[in-house]
C-alpha positions in Angstrom: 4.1 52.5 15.5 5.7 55.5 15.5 9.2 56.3 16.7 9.7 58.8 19.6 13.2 60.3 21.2 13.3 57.6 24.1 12.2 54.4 21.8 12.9 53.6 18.5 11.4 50.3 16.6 12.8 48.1 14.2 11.6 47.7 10.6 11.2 44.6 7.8 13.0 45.3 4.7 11.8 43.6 1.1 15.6 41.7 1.5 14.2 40.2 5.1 11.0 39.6 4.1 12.1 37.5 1.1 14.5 35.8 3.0 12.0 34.9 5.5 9.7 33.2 3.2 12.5 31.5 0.9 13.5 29.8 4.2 10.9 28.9 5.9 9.2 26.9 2.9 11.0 24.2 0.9 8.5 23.5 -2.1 5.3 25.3 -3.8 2.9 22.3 -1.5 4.4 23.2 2.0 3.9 27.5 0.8 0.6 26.5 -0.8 -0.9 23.9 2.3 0.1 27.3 4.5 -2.1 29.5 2.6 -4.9 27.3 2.5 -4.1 27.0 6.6 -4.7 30.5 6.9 -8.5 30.3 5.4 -9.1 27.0 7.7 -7.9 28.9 10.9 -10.3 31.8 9.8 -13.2 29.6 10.1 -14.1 28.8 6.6 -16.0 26.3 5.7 -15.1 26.2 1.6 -11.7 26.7 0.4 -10.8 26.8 -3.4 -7.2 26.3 -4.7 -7.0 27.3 -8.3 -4.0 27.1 -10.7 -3.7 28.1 -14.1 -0.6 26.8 -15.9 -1.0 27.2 -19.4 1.8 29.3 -19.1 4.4 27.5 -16.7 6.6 29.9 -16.2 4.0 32.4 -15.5 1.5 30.7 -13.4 -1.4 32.0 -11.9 -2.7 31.0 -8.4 -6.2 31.8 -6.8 -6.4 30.6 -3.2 -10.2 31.6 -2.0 -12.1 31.2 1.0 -15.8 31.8 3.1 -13.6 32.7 6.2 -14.6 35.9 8.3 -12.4 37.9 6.0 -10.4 41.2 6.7 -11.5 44.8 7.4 -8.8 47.8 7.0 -8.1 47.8 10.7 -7.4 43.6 10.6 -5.2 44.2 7.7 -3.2 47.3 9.4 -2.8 46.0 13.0 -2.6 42.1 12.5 -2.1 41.0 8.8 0.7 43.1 8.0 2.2 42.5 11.6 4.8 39.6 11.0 5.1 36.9 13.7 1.8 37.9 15.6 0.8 35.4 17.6 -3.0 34.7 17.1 -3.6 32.9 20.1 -2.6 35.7 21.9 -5.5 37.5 20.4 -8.2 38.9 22.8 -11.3 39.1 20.3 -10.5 35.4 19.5 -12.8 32.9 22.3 -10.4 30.2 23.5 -12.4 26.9 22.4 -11.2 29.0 18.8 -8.1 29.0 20.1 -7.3 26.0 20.7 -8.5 25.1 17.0 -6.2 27.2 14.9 -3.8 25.9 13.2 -1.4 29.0 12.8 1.0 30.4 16.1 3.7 32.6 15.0 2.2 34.7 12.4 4.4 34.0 9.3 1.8 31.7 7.3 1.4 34.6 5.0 5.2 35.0 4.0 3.8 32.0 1.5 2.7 33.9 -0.2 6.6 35.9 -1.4 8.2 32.3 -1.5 5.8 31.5 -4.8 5.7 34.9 -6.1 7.0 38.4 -5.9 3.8 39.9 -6.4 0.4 39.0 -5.0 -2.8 40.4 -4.3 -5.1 40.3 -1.3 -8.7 40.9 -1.9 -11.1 40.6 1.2 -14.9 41.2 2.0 -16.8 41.3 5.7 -20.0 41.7 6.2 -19.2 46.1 5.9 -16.8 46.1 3.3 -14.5 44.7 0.5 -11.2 46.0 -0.5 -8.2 44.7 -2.8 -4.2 45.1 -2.0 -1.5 44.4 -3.2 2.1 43.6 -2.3 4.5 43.9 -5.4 8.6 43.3 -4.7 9.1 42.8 -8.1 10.9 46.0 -9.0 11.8 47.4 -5.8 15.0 47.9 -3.6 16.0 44.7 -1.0 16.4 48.5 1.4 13.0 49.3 0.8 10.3 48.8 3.5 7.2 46.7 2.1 3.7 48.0 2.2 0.2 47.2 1.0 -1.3 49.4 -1.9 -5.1 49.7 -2.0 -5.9 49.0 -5.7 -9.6 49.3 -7.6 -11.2 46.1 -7.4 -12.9 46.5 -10.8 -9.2 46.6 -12.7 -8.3 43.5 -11.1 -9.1 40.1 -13.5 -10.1 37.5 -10.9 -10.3 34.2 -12.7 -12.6 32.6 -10.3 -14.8 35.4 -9.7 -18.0 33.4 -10.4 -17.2 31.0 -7.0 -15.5 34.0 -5.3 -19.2 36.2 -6.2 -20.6 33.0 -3.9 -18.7 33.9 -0.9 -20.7 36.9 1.1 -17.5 37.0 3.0 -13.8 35.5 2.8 -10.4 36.5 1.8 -8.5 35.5 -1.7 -5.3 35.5 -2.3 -4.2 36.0 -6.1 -0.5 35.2 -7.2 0.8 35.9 -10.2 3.8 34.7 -12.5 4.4 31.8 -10.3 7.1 29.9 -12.3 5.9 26.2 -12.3 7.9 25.4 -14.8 9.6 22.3 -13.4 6.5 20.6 -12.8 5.4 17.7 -15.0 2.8 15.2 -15.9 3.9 12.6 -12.7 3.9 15.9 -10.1 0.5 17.6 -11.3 -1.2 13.5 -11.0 -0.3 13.6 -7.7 -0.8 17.1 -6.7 -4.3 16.6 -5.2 -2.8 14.2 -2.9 0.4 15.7 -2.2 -2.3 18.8 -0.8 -4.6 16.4 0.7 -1.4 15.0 3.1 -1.3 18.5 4.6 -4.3 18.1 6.4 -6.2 15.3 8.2 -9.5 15.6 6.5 -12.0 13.9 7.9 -11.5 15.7 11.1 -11.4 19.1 9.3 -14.4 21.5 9.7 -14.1 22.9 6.4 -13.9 21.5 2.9 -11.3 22.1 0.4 -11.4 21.7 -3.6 -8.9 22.4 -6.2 -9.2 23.0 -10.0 -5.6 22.9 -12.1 -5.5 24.0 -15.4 -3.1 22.9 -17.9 -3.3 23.7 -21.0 -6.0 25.1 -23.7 -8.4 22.6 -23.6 -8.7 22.0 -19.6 -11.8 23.3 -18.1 -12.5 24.9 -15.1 -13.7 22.3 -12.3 -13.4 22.4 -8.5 -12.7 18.8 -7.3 -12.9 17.8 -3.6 -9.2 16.9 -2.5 -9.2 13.8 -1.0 -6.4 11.6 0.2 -5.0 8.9 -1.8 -4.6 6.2 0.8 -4.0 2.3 -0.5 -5.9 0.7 2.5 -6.5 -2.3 0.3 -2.7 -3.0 0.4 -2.0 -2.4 3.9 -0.8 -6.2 5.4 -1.2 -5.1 9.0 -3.3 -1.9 10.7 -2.6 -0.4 14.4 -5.7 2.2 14.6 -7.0 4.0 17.9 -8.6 6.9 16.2 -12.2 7.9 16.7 -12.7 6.7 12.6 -13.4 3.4 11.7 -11.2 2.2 8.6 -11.9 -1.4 8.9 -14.5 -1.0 5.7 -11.5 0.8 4.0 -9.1 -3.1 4.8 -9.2 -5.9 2.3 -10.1 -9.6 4.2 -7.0 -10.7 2.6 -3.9 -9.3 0.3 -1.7 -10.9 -2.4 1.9 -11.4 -2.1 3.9 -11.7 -5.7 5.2 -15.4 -5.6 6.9 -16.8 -8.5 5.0 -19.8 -7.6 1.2 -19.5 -8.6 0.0 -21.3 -5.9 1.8 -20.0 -3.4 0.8 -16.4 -4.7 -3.1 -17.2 -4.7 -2.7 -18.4 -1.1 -4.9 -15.7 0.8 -2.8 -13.6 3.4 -5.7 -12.5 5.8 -4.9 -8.9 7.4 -3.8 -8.7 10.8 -5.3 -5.2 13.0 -3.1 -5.0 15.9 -5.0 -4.5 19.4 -4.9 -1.0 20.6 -4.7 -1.4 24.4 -1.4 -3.5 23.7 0.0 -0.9 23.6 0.5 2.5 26.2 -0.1 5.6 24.2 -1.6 8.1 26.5 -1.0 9.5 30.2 -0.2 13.1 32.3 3.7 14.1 33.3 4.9 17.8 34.0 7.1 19.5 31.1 9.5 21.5 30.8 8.2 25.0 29.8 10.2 27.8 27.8 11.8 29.5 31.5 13.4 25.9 32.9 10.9 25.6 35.1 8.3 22.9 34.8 4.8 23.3 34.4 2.8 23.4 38.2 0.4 20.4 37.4 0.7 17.4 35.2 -0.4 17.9 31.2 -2.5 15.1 29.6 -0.8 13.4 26.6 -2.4 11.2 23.4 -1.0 9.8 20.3 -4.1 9.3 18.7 -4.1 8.3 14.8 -3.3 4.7 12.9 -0.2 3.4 11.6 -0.1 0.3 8.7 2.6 -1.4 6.7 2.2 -1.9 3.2 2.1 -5.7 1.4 4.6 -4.4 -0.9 6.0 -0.7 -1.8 6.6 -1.8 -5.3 4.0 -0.3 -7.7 3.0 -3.1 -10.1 2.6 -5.3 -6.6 0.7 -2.9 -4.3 -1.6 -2.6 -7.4 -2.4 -5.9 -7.2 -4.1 -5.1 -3.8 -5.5 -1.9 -4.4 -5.4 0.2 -7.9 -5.4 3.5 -6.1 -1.8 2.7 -5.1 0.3 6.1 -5.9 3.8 6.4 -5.9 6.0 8.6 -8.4 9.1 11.1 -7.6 6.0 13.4 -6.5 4.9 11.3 -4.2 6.0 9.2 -1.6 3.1 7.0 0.5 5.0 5.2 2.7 5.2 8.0 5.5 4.6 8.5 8.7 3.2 11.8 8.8 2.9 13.7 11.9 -0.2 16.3 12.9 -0.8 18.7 15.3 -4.2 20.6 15.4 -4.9 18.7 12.2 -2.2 20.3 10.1 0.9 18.3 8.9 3.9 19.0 11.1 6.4 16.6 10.2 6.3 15.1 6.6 7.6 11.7 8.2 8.4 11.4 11.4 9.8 7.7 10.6 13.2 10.1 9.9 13.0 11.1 13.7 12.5 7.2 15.2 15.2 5.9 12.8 14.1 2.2 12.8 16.9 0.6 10.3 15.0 -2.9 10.3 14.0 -4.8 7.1 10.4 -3.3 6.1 10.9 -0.2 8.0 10.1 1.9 4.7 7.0 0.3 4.1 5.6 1.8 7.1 2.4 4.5 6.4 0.2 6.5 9.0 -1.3 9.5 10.4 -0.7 10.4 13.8 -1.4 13.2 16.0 0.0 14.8 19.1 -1.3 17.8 19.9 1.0 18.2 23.4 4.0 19.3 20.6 1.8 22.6 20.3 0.2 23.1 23.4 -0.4 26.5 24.4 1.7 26.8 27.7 4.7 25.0 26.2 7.2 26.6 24.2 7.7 26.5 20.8 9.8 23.4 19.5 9.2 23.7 15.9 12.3 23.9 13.4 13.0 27.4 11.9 11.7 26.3 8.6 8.6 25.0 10.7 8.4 21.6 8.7 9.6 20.0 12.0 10.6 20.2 15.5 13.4 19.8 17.6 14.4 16.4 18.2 16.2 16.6 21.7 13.2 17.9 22.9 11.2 15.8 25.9 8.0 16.1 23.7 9.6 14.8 20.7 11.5 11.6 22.7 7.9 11.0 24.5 6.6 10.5 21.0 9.4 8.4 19.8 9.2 6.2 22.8 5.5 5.4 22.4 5.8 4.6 18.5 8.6 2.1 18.6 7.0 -0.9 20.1 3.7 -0.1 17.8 6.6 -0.1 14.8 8.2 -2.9 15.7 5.0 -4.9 16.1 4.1 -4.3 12.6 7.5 -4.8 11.0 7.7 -8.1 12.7 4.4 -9.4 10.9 5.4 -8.8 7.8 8.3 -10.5 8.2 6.8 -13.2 9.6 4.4 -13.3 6.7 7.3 -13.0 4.1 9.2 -16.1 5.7 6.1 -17.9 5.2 5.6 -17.1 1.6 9.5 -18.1 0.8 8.8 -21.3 3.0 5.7 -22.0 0.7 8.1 -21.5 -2.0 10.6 -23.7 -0.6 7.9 -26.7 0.2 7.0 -26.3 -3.5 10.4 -26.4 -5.2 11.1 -29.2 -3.0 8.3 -31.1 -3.8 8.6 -30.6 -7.6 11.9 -31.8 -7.3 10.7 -35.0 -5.6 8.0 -35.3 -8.2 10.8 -34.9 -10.9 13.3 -37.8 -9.4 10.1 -39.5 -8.9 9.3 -39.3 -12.6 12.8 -40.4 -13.6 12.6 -43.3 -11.4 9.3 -44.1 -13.2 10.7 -43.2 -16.6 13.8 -45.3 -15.9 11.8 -48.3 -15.0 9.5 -47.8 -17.7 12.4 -47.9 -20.3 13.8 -51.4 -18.5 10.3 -53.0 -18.5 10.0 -51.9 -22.6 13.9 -52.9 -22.9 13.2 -56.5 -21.1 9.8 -56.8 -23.3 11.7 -56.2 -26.7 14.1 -59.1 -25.8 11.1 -61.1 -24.5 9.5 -60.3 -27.5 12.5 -61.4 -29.8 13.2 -64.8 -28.0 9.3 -64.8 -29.0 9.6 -64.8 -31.9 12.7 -66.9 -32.1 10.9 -69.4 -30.8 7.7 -69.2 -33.1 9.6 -69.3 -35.7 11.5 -73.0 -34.2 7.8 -74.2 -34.0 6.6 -72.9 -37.4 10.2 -75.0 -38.9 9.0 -77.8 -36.6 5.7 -77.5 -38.2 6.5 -77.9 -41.8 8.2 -81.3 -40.6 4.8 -82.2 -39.0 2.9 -81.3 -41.7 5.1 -82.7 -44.4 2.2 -84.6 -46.1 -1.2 -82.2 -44.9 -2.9 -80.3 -47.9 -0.7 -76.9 -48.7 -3.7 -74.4 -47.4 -4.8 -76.2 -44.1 -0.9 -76.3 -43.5 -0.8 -72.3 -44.4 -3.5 -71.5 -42.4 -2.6 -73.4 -39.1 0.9 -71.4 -39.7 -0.7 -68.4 -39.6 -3.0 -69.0 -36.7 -0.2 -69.6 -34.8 2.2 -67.2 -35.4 -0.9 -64.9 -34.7 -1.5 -66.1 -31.2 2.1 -66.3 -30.2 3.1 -63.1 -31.0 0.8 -60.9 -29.8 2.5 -57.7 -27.8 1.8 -56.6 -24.2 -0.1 -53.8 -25.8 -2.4 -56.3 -28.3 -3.3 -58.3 -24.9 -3.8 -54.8 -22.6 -6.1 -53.9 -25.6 -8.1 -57.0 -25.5 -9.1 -56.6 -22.3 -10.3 -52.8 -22.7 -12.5 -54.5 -25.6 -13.9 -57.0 -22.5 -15.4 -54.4 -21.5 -17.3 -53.4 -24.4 -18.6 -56.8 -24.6 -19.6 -57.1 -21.4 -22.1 -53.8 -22.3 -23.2 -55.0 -25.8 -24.3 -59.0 -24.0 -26.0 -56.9 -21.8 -28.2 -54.5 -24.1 -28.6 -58.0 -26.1 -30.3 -59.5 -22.6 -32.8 -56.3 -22.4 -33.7 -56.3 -26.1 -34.0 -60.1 -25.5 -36.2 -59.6 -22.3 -38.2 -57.0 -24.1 -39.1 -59.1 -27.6 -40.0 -61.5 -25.1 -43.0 -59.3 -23.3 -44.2 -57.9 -26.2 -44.7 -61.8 -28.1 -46.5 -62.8 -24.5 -48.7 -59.9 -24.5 -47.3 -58.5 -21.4 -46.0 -55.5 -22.6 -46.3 -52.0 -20.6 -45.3 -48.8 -21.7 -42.8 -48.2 -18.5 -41.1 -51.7 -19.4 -40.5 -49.3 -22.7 -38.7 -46.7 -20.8 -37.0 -48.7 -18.3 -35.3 -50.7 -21.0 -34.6 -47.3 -23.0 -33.1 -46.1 -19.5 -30.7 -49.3 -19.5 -29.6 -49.7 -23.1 -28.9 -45.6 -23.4 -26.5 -46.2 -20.0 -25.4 -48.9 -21.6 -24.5 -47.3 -25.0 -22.9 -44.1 -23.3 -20.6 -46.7 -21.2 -19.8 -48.0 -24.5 -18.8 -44.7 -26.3 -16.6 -43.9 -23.1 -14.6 -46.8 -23.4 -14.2 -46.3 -27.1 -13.0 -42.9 -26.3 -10.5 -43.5 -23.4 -9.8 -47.3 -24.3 -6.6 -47.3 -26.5 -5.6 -43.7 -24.7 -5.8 -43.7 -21.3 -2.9 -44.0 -19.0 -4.7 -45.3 -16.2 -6.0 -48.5 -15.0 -9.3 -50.0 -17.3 -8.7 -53.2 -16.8 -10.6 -53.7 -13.9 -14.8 -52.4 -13.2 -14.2 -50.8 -9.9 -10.9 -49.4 -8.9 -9.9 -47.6 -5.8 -7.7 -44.0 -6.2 -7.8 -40.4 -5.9 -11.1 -39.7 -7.9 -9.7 -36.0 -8.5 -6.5 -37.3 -10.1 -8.6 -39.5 -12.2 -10.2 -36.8 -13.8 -7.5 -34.2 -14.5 -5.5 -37.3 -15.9 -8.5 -38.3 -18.0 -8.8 -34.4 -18.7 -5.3 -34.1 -20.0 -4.8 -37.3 -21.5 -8.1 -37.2 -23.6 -10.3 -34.3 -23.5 -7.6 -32.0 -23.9 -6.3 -33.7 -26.9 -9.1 -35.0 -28.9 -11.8 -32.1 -28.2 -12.6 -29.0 -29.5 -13.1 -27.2 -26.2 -10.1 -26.0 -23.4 -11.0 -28.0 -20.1 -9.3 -26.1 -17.3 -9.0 -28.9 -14.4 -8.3 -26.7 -10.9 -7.5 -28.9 -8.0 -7.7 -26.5 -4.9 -4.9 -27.0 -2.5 -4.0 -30.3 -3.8 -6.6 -31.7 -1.6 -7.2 -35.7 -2.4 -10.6 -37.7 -2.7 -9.4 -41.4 -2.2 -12.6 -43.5 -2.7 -13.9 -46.8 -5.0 -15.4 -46.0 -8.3 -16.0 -46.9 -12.1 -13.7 -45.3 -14.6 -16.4 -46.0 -17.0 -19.0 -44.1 -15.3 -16.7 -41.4 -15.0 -16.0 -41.1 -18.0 -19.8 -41.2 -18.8 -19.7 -37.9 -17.0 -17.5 -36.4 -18.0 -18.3 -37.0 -22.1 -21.9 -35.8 -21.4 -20.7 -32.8 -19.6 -18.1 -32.1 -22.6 -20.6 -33.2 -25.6 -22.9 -30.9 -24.4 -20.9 -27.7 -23.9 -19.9 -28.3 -27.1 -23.0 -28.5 -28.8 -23.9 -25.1 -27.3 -20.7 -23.4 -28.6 -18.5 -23.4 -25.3 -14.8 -22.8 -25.9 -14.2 -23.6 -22.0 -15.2 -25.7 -19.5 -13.7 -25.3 -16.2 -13.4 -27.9 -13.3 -12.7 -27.2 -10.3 -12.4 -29.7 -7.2 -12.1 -29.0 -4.0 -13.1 -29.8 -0.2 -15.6 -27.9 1.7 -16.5 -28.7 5.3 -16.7 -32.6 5.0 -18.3 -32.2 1.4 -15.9 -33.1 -1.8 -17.3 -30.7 -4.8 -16.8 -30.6 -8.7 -18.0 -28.1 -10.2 -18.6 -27.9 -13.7 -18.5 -24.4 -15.9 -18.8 -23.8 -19.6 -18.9 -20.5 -21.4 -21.5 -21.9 -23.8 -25.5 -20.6 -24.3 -26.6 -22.2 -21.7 -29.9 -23.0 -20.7 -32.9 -22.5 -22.7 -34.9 -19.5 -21.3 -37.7 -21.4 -22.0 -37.0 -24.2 -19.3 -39.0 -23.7 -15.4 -38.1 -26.1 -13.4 -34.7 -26.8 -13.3 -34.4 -30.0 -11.1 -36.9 -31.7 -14.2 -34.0 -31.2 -16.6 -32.3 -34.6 -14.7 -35.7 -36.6 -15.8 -35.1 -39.1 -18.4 -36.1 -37.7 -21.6 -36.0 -33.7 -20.5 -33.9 -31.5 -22.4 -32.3 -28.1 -21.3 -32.4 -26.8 -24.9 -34.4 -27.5 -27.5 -32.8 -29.8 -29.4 -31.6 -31.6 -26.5 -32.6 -35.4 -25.7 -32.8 -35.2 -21.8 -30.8 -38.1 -21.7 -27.0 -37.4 -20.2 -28.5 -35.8 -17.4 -30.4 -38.7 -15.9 -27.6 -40.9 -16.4 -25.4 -38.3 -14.7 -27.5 -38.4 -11.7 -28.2 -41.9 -11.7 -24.1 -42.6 -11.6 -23.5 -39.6 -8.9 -26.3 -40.7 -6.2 -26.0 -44.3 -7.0 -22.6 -45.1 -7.4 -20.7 -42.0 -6.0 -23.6 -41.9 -3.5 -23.4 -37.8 -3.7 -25.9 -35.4 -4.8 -25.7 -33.4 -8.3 -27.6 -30.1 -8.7 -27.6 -27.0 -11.4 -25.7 -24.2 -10.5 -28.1 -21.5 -11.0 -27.4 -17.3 -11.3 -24.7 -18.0 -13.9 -24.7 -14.9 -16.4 -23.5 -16.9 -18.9 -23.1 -21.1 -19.8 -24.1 -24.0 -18.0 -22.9 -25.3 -14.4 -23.3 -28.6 -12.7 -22.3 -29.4 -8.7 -21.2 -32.5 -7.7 -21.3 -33.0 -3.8 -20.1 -35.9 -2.2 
């Protein structure tokens, strides 16, 4: 524009243009993110962010796009124009319009905030030309301008992508001093860039290649946002996308009680039409007047609150949990015509509530930017105006979304320290409980020693009282009848509990002596048959393994053996027997896992249990199993045990697998077949439950026990 004697027009100086871009960016993403803006509002599809920083301090950024690119008479009437509005443009169709991103035509002072010299090269379908704009040794007085350079003198780092571009504009920077940024900023860099935009709505896609030092290569990546969905607790969403695939069923909450902690917490999605987020009002427009009909209004996006903001917890949720000095997730970031506006508009609602910072989302509200309204964006245009009608409307409908979530979590976190609460309480009662048991214990043991010594007081009265008695018998009768005596009379409790575990065992061994008895018999008559053989093998193998579990557990168990049948909790049975005995005289780690402390009062024979339970451990270790877990639990009206080793497992050889509980079948080669049928015979007999062979196990051998 040229001056004349009635009109006279202002001009940009380096000094204001320098200014202009120091202020209206605060850090390399924001001035970066705007540049890449530029490409997206000129219909690219493919936008490349490269940065070489092998040198820091002297950084070199490529920013390259497909766009429509730039002829002279672009880069003379409208590039170079500062604060050219491009939705004012004529040549520009409005559905375009209301797609760019850009309004006040400073998105390319960027480019001076990161360096103070910077080419722009740019091809059309007619022609290609390089510029460049160098305030590097230049007065602050001195008007800037655009020098046409020679293409071919100009090193382009990514000229093999920028060759696949038929048209498109690049800008180049050079010397951009990066030298503040280290390992924690460059990890999250791709996702610091990824925040300025909401991608999945995007019509172009962008990729970005950093390289740090010698040995880094050259590789576009697609930058993609690094969202922990998985450690979201709660999730308000009334976008267009679906991220209910992106959820976890349940999350964990760190607990210093393991049970508590392993309790699933199941994900709550709040209910959309809860909540009022859309409807038409007149605003106020830029002359005080307001507009003549009523504007339609959405807030349109999803809004979550994290498990936990702490890193080692979210992680525990979801491993893609990011969170550094870099990088902050827990944001609620703002977007208008799918470009970031406000880095956290959480600063704007000012919710001072417990869990308020670990609120994350991205929202749009495209009425902050609409064309007939005025502008209401900050003068560093990272935010807008908060007294503004616009801005309160927006605030108004977030709050009761907000507050929704913040008030299940801390729902959810009471529970947890209840759970933790009930626990501690109910160790402590399990504690005095033990005392009281302990105390008694040490009573009953006290009162036994003094029984014991009147005892033996006494016997030794009656032995005195004997040698009167037996003044004139012969010396070794006399000495025996002593001993006999003394014997009898002072056996302990312990002496008489062990007697009656040793009932037991003879109770078996009379009745293996009946079968062998019943067997001789057949064969002298002649009326022998080869299933009376196996029948009787049958009975005197039950027998025998009944026998070897009341020599194992006899003189160590801590729970009732005196009677055949007792009624308890079956579960506690085991992990006691577990504990007490296989745990201590095995070579194998038994892991006993009773889920939610559930109980399975019913009648059954500690023997047979135990017959189980040595057949299950015998065999895992015979096929070299360090573990064998148990786990007990209640399923619908079902109580299961499951049983798990870590040994070899079944033969590959075997077929069928329900022949393996036949009486002489074998899962391994070696194998006898003979625990098996006895294991069955006690579960559907005597437990009256069904036992079957947990198949698809990649490694070891697994039994079921449903009763």
């Amino acid at each position: 524009m040229q001056n004349s004697d009635n009109t006279i027009y202002f001009n940009f100086s380096y000094f204001a243009l320098k200014l202009l871009g120091k202020g209206l960016y605060s850090n390399h993403w924001t001035a970066i993110a705007e540049l890449v803006a530029n490409g997206l509002d000129a219909q690219a599809k493919n936008i490349k962010v490269y940065i070489n920083m092998k040198d820091k301090e002297n950084s070199v950024i490529e920013i390259l796009d497909n766009g429509y690119g730039m002829g002279y008479e672009d880069l003379a009437e409208k590039y170079v124009l500062i604060g050219r509005d491009k939705r004012d443009d004529d040549e520009i169709d409005e559905e375009i319009k209301n797609q760019l991103m850009g309004r006040k035509g400073i998105g390319k002072l960027a480019a001076l905030y990161l360096s103070n010299k910077y080419f722009v090269i740019s091809k059309t379908g007619r022609e290609t030309s390089a510029w460049c704009l160098d305030a590097s040794n230049v007065k602050d007085s001195d008007v800037p301008h655009l020098n046409r350079i020679d293409l071919n003198e100009l090193e382009i780092e990514t000229k093999e992508e920028w060759g696949k571009f038929k048209t498109g504009t690049m800008i180049k920077l050079m010397n951009v001093d990066l030298t503040y940024f280290g390992e924690r900023t460059l990890a999250s860099l791709k996702a610091r860039l990824a925040d300025f935009y909401l991608l999945d709505t995007l019509p172009g896609r962008i990729e970005a290649a950093i390289l740090t030092d010698s040995t880094s290569k050259k590789v576009f990546e697609k930058v993609e946002k690094s969202i922990a969905f998985k450690n979201l607790y709660a999730l308000y969403n009334n976008s267009k996308i679906d991220f209910s695939y992106r959820l976890a069923e349940s999350v964990i909450i760190r607990s210093s009680v393991e049970k508590v902690m392993s309790t699933p917490r199941y994900v709550e999605k709040l209910d959309p039409t809860d909540f009022k987020v859309s409807g038409k009002k007149k605003f106020l427009k830029p002359d005080g007047s307001y507009t003549e009909g009523e504007l339609e209004y959405e807030m349109s996006g999803w809004i979550g609150i994290h498990t936990s903001i702490n890193n080692d917890d979210a992680k525990l949720n979801d491993s893609e949990y990011l969170k550094n000095k870099a990088y902050r997730p827990n944001r609620l970031r703002l977007y208008v015509r799918n470009k970031l506006a406000v880095e956290n508009f959480l600063e704007y609602i000012r919710n001072t509530q417990a869990f308020s910072n670990y609120i994350e989302g991205e929202i749009s509200f495209n009425i902050l930017d609409h064309n007939e309204l005025g502008d209401i964006a900050t003068s560093n245009r990272q935010g807008f105006m908060e007294e503004d009608e616009r801005v309160q409307l927006l605030v108004d409908i977030l709050k009761p979304i907000i507050n929704s979530l913040i008030r299940r979590r801390i729902h959810i976190g009471q529970r947890v320290k209840e759970e933790e609460q009930e626990f501690y309480e109910e160790e402590r009662r399990k504690q005095v409980e033990r005392h009281r048991i302990e105390e008694e214990k040490r009573k009953a043991a006290e009162k036994l020693r003094e029984e014991e010594e009147q005892k033996r007081k006494l016997v030794e009265q009656k032995v005195e009282g004997m040698d009167k008695e037996l003044k004139n018998t012969n010396t070794d009768l006399k000495f025996e009848k002593k001993r006999s005596l003394f014997l009898v009379e002072s056996l302990s409790q312990d002496q008489f509990s062990f007697a009656e575990k040793l009932h037991m065992v003879k109770i078996n061994v009379s009745t293996i002596e009946s079968v062998v008895k019943k067997l001789v018999m057949k064969l002298q008559r002649g009326r022998f048959v080869e299933n009376d053989a196996w029948e009787s093998l049958k009975t005197i193998s039950y027998l025998v393994k009944r026998i070897h579990a009341v020599l194992e557990y006899g003189g160590l168990a801590q729970f009732n053996t005196k009677e055949e049948i007792i009624e308890g909790d079956l579960f506690e049975f085991i992990l006691e027997y577990c504990e007490s005995i296989l745990n201590k005289y095995t070579n194998i780690n038994v892991l006993v896992n009773i889920e939610n402390g559930v109980q399975y009062v019913t009648k059954f024979s500690s023997q047979n249990v135990a017959v189980i339970l040595e057949n299950v451990i015998n065999n895992s270790i015979k096929h070299q199993a360090q573990t064998l877990n148990i786990r007990m639990s209640k399923e619908g009206e079902d109580y299961v045990i499951d049983l798990v080793d870590n040994g070899k497992g079944i033969d590959h050889r075997v077929g069928d697998l329900d022949e393996l509980f036949e009486f002489g079948k074998g899962y391994t080669a070696s194998g006898t077949g003979v625990g098996l049928y006895h294991i069955r015979e006690i579960v559907r007999d005597n437990l009256h439950g069904s036992i079957n062979i947990t198949k698809d196990l990649s490694k070891g051998f697994g039994l079921q026990i449903r009763m």
